[in-house]
C-alpha positions, 0 to 999 in steps of 0.5 A: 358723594354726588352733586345736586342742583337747585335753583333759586329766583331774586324777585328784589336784590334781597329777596329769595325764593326756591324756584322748583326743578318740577316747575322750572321744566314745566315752564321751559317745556311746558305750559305752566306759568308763574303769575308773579313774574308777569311782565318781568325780567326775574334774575335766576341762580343755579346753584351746584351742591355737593351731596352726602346722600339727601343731605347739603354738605357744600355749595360748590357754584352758583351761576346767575341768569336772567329769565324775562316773562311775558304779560301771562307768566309765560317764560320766553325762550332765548333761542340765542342764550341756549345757542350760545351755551352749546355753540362754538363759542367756548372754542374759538377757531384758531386755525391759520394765523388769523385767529377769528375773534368775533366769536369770543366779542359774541359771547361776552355781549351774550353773558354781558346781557344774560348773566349776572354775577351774585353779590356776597350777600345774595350768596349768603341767602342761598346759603341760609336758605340751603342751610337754615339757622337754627331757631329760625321760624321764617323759611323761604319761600317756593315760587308758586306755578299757574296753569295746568301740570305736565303729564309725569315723564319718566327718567327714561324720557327725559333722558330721550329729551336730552339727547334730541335736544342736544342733537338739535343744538348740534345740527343748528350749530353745524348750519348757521356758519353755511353760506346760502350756497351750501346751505341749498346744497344741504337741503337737496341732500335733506329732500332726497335722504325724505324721498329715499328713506321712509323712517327718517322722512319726518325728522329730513323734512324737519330740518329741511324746512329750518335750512330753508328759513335760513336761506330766506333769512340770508336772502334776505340780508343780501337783498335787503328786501322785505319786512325789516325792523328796527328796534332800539334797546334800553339796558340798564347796567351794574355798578361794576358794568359786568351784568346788563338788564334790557329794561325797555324796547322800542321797535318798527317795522319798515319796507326793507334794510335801507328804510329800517337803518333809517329809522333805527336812527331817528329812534335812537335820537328820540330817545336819547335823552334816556342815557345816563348813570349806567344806562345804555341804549343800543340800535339794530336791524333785523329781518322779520323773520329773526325779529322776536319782540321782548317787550315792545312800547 
């Protein structure tokens, strides 16, 4: 027995169709897009099947995302939802008697705005659609993918690609708790290991520039100076308040922290009157180097 995976989009609650795993990574790594989904934020599937060679025998999970696509088709990235799934979060640190809680706080926010929980009768269309009924003429149908196709990579290659990226999810992870001193430390070892060692200068200088990135960002934070913005999100919630979908986002930028919270106030009173039934908004402030726009007004 093996196990297969397969994914499926929900453009409407009960509406279902096959999502590609050739055009799926051709969207994430890629340049392909999917016209239909422009400007949306489109709930994702991952379905895990057992399999008897080529044939279904049984859905073992089914795990719910939301992917959101900009005005052209084309996916955008969470640099945050790929962090978190490969971070510290799933182990907390226990060591010594204060037990650090704000990473299990993180990742509930994070699953609280880019998960969601499949309803019985959405289960039921992966299943049909899985397993069609006999005698049904209506099969479902295949998002179609815009732009031009990746050149065919091999399985070799890809597995190459796995293990950089998860190298890269390592090393980010291993930098992102550092404080501004040791992180100046990591980057002289970076510029010295890319003076001294030939083959390994392009990858050193890489990650050196990413650490110094992080160093701004914490200057930054520390001085308060600079670009800062100040954004308010709308999310709307299930009835059972487990999934959230950010459905509108206003943002501005200001000169330094200070002014940001300022306007970040200002922002959330304006639009106050957009709280309700299951609608939430929520104001934060952020460096512009961190800031990543998601669907500004």
């Amino acid at each position: 027995m093996s196990t297969s995976l397969r994914f499926f989009a929900f453009p409407d609650d009960l509406e279902i169709k096959l999502f590609p795993k050739a055009l799926l990574d051709d969207c994430v790594f890629g340049e392909r897009t999917v016209p239909e989904f422009a400007g949306k934020r489109v709930r994702f599937a991952e379905c895990v099947i057992e399999m008897d060679g080529r044939q279904p025998l049984r859905l073992l999970d089914v795990r719910g995302s939301w992917w959101s696509f900009d005005g052209n088709g084309v996916y955008e990235s969470d640099p945050d939802a790929l962090r978190y799934l490969f971070s510290h979060l799933d182990n907390p640190n226990r060591d010594g008697p204060i037990v650090d809680i704000s990473p299990v706080i993180e990742r509930r926010q994070w699953q609280e705005r880019h998960r969601w929980t499949p309803t019985v009768d959405q289960i039921e269309l992966i299943a049909r659609a899985i397993w069609p009924r006999r005698g049904e003429d209506e099969r479902v149908g295949s998002v179609q993918g815009g732009g031009p196709k990746s050149q065919p990579v091999s399985s070799d290659a890809r597995r190459a690609v796995q293990t950089i990226h998860e190298a890269i999810f390592t090393i980010e992870n291993a930098l992102e708790d550092l404080s501004e001193h040791s992180l100046k430390g990591v980057l002289s070892e970076l510029r010295k290991q890319a003076r001294h060692f030939k083959a390994e200068r392009a990858i050193s200088e890489g990650v050196a520039n990413r650490v110094e990135e992080m160093r701004e960002i914490q200057r930054r934070r520390r001085s308060g100076k600079g670009t800062w913005y100040a954004v308010v999100e709308v999310f709307r919630w299930d009835e059972r308040r487990k999934s959230g979908e950010s459905i509108q986002t206003f943002s501005e930028a200001c000169d330094g922290k200070a002014k940001a919270l300022e306007k970040a106030r200002e922002m959330l009173a304006l639009h106050a009157h957009l709280f309700g039934d299951r609608i939430t908004l929520e104001a934060s402030v952020s460096t512009d180097l961190e800031w990543q726009e998601v669907g500004e007004e």
